[in-house]
C-alpha positions as CSV (number, residue, x, y, z in Angstrom):
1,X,68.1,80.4,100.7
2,X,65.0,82.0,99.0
3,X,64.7,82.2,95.2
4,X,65.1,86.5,95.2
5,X,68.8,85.8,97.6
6,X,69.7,82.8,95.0
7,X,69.2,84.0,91.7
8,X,70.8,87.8,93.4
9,X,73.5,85.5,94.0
10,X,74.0,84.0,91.2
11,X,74.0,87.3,88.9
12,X,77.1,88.3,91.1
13,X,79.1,85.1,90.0
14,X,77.9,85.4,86.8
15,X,79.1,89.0,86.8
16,X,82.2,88.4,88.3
17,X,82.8,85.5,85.9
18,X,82.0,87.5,82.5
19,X,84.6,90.0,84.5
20,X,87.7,87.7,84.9
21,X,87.5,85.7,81.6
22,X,89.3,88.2,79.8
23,X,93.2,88.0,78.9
24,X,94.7,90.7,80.4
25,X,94.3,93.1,83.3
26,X,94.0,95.9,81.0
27,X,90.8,94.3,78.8
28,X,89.7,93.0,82.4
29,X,90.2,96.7,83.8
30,X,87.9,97.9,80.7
31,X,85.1,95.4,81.0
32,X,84.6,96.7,84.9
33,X,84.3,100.2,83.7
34,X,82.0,99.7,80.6
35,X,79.7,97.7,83.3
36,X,80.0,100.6,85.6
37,X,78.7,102.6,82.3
38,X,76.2,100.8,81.4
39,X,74.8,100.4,84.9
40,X,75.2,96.9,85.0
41,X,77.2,97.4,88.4
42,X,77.0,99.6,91.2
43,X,80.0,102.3,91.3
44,X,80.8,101.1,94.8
45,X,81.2,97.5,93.0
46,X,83.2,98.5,90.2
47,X,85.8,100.6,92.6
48,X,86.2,97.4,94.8
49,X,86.7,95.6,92.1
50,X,88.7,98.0,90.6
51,X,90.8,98.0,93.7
52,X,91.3,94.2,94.2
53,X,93.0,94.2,90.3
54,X,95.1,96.9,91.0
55,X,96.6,95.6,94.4
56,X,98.5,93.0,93.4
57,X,100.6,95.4,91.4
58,X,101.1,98.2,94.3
59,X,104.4,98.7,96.2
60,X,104.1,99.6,99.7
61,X,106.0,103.3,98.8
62,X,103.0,103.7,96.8
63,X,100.7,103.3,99.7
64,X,102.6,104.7,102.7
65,X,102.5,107.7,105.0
66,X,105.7,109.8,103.9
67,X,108.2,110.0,106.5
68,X,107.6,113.6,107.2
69,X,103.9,113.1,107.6
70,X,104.1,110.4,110.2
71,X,103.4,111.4,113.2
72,X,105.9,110.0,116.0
73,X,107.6,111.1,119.2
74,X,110.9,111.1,120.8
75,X,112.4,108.8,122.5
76,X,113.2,110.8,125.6
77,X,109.4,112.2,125.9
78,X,107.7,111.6,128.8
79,X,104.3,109.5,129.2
80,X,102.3,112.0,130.2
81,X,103.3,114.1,127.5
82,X,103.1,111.0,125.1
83,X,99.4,110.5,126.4
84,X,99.0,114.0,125.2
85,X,100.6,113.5,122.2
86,X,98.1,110.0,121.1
87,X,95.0,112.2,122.3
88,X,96.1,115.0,119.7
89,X,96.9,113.1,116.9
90,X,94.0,110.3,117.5
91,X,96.7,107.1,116.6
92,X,96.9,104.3,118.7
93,X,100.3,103.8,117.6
94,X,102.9,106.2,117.6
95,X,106.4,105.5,116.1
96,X,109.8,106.3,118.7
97,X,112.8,108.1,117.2
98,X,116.2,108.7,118.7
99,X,117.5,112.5,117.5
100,X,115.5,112.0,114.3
101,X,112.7,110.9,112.5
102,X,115.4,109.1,110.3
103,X,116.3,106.7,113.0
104,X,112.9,104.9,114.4
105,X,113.7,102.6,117.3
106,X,110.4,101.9,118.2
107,X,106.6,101.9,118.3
108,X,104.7,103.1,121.6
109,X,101.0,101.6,122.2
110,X,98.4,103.8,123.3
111,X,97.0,101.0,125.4
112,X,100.7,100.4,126.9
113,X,100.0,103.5,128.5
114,X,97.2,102.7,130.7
115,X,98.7,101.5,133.0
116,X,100.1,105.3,134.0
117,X,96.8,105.3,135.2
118,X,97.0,102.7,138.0
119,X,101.1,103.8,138.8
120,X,100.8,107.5,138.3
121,X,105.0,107.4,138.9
122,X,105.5,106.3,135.8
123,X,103.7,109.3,133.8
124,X,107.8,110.9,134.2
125,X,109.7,107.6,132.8
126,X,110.2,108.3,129.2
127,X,108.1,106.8,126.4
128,X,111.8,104.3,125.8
129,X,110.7,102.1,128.8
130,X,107.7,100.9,127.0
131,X,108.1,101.2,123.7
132,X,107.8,98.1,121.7
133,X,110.1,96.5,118.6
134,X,109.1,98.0,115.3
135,X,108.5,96.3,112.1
136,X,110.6,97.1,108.7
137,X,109.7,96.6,105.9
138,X,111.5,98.1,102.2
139,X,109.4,100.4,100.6
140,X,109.5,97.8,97.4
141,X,108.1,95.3,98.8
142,X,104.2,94.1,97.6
143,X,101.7,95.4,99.4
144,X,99.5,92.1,99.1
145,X,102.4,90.5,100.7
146,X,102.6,92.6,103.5
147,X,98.9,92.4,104.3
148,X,99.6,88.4,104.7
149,X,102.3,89.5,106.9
150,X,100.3,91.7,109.0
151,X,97.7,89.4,109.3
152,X,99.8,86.1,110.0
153,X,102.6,88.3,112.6
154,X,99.1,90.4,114.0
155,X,101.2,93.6,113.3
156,X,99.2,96.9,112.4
157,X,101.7,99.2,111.3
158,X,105.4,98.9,109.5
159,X,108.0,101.5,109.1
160,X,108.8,101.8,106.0
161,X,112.8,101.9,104.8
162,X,114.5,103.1,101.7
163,X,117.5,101.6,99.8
164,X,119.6,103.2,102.1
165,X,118.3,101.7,105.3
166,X,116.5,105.0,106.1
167,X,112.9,105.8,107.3
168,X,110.7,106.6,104.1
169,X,107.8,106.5,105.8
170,X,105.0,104.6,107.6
171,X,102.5,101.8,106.6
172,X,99.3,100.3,108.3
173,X,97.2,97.9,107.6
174,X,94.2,100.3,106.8
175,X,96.4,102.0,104.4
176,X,96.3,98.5,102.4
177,X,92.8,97.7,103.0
178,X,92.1,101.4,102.2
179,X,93.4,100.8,98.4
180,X,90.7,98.1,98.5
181,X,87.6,99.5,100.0
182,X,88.5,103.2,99.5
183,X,89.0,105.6,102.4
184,X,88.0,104.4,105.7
185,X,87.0,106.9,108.3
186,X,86.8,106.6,111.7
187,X,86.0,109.4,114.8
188,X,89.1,111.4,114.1
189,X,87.8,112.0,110.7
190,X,84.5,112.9,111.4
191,X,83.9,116.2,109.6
192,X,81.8,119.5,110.4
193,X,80.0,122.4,109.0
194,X,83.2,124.8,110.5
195,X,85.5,123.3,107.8
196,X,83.8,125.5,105.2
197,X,85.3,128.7,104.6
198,X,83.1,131.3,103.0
199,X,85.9,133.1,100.4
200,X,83.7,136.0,99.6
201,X,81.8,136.4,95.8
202,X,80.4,133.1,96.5
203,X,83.5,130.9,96.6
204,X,83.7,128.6,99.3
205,X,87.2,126.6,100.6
206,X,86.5,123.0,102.4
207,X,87.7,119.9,103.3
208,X,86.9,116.5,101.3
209,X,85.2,114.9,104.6
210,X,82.6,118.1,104.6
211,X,79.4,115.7,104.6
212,X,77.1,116.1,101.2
213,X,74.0,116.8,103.5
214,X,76.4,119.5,105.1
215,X,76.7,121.4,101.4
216,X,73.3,122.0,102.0
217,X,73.7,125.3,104.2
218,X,75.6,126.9,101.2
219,X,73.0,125.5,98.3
220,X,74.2,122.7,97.0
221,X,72.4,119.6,97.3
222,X,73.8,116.5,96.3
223,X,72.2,112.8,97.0
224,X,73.8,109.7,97.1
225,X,73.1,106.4,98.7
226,X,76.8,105.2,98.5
227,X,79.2,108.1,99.5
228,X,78.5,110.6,102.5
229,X,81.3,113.3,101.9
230,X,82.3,115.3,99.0
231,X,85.2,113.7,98.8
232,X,83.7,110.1,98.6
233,X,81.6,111.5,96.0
234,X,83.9,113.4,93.4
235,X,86.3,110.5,93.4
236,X,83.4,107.7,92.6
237,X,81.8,110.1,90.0
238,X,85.8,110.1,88.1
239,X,86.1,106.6,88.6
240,X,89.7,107.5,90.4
241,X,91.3,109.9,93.1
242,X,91.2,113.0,91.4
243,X,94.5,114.9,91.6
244,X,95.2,119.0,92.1
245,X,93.8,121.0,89.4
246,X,90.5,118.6,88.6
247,X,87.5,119.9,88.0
248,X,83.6,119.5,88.3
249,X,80.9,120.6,87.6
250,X,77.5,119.6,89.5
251,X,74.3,121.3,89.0
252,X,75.8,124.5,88.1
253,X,78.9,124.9,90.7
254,X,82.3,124.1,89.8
255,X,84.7,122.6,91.8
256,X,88.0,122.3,91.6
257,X,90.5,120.2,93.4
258,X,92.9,122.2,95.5
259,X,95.2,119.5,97.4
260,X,95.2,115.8,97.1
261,X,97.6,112.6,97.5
262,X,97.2,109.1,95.8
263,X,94.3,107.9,98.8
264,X,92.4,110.5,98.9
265,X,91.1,114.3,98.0
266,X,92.4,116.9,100.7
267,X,90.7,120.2,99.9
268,X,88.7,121.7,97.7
269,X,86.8,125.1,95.9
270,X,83.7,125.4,95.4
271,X,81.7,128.0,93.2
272,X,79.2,129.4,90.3
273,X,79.9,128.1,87.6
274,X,79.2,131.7,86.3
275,X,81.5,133.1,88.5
276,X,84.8,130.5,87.3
């Protein structure tokens, strides 16, 4: 190891212990965020960190996919029709219900379906014949534990139950590792130019994954070496997921925060600050 890599190195410990000798979470959560100030780490570092403090305390209900967001199928659908269904919706895993969402019975694989492909008679069996036992798991229980389950029982997604035994919602193991590492994006989310809507009077309407060199066709140029999306960039620059009805203002447009959940900004307006 070179002298540049060890003392780096070492400045990281040293960080990280001046971080975690303090007596609470709370005095431990402010020393992060007057380092982030002073520019003494990264805001990347300082939302990881942020991150890894705050999971311990998380539920999985506070993490999840609500019930009426998940995206599942029936268990009477046909394969080929499922096939269509995991193309559409870009999940490799797909919950099964019987009459209602309320009732999950199952989980179909994407890759169980491949082998329609070789015996093209089984693209009319419904989904029921290969779906595979699903994982429970309260919506109360710690989400750190549940990462060790996932990882120990190699499990990607859980569905998630209430007190009264029904479905509340859906949990995967990018959800957790989301809370961590912040939002995780893979083809499915890739964004483009058409998701901004010109409103008229210079107001624009967009989604959080519009990429910052994207903005650029309307005016506004925005640089960052950590973030790519607007999204990404609004939420490190408040040091938290802003919710509805936030605002910001960067080099004279405003923007305000028009939909949002606990992971992540949704949509957003942008325009002249003059014209707010």
């Amino acid at each position: 190891m070179d002298s540049d890599s060890s003392g780096h190195t070492a400045s990281i410990w040293t960080r990280l212990g001046q971080f975690f000798n303090h007596d609470s979470d709370e005095s431990l959560e402010k020393a992060i965020l007057d380092a982030r100030a002073d520019g003494e780490v990264e805001a990347e570092e300082s939302s990881m960190l942020l991150g890894i403090l705050r999971f311990n305390d998380l539920r999985v209900q506070d993490t999840m996919t609500p019930r009426a967001d998940i995206d599942c199928v029936s268990e009477d659908m046909l394969m080929k029709d499922v096939a269509t269904t995991v193309l559409s919706s870009g999940h490799s895993r797909l919950p099964v219900y019987k009459e209602n969402r309320d009732n999950i019975i199952g989980v179909v694989y994407a890759k169980d379906l491949l082998s329609c492909l070789v015996e093209t008679d089984k693209l009319n069996d419904p989904v029921s014949s290969i779906m595979r036992e699903p994982f429970f798991v309260p919506e109360t229980k710690r989400v750190s534990a549940l990462l060790q389950e996932f990882r120990t029982s190699k499990m990607h997604i859980a569905i998630v139950l209430d007190e009264y035994g029904g479905t509340s919602g859906l949990v995967s193991i990018e959800d957790l590792l989301e809370e961590i590492v912040g939002d995780i994006e893979d083809e499915h989310d890739k964004p483009a130019i058409d998701d901004i809507t010109d409103m008229g009077n210079g107001t624009y309407e967009f989604s959080s994954r519009v990429l910052l060199e994207d903005l650029e066709a309307i005016g506004v140029k925005i640089d960052s070496e950590e973030v790519d999306t607007i999204g990404g960039y609004l939420t490190m620059e408040a040091g938290h997921v802003p919710a509805a009805g936030e605002t910001f203002t960067e080099q004279g447009w405003l923007f305000t925060v028009l939909d949002a959940d606990k992971k992540h900004i949704k949509q957003l307006r942008l325009q002249r600050c003059d014209k707010a």
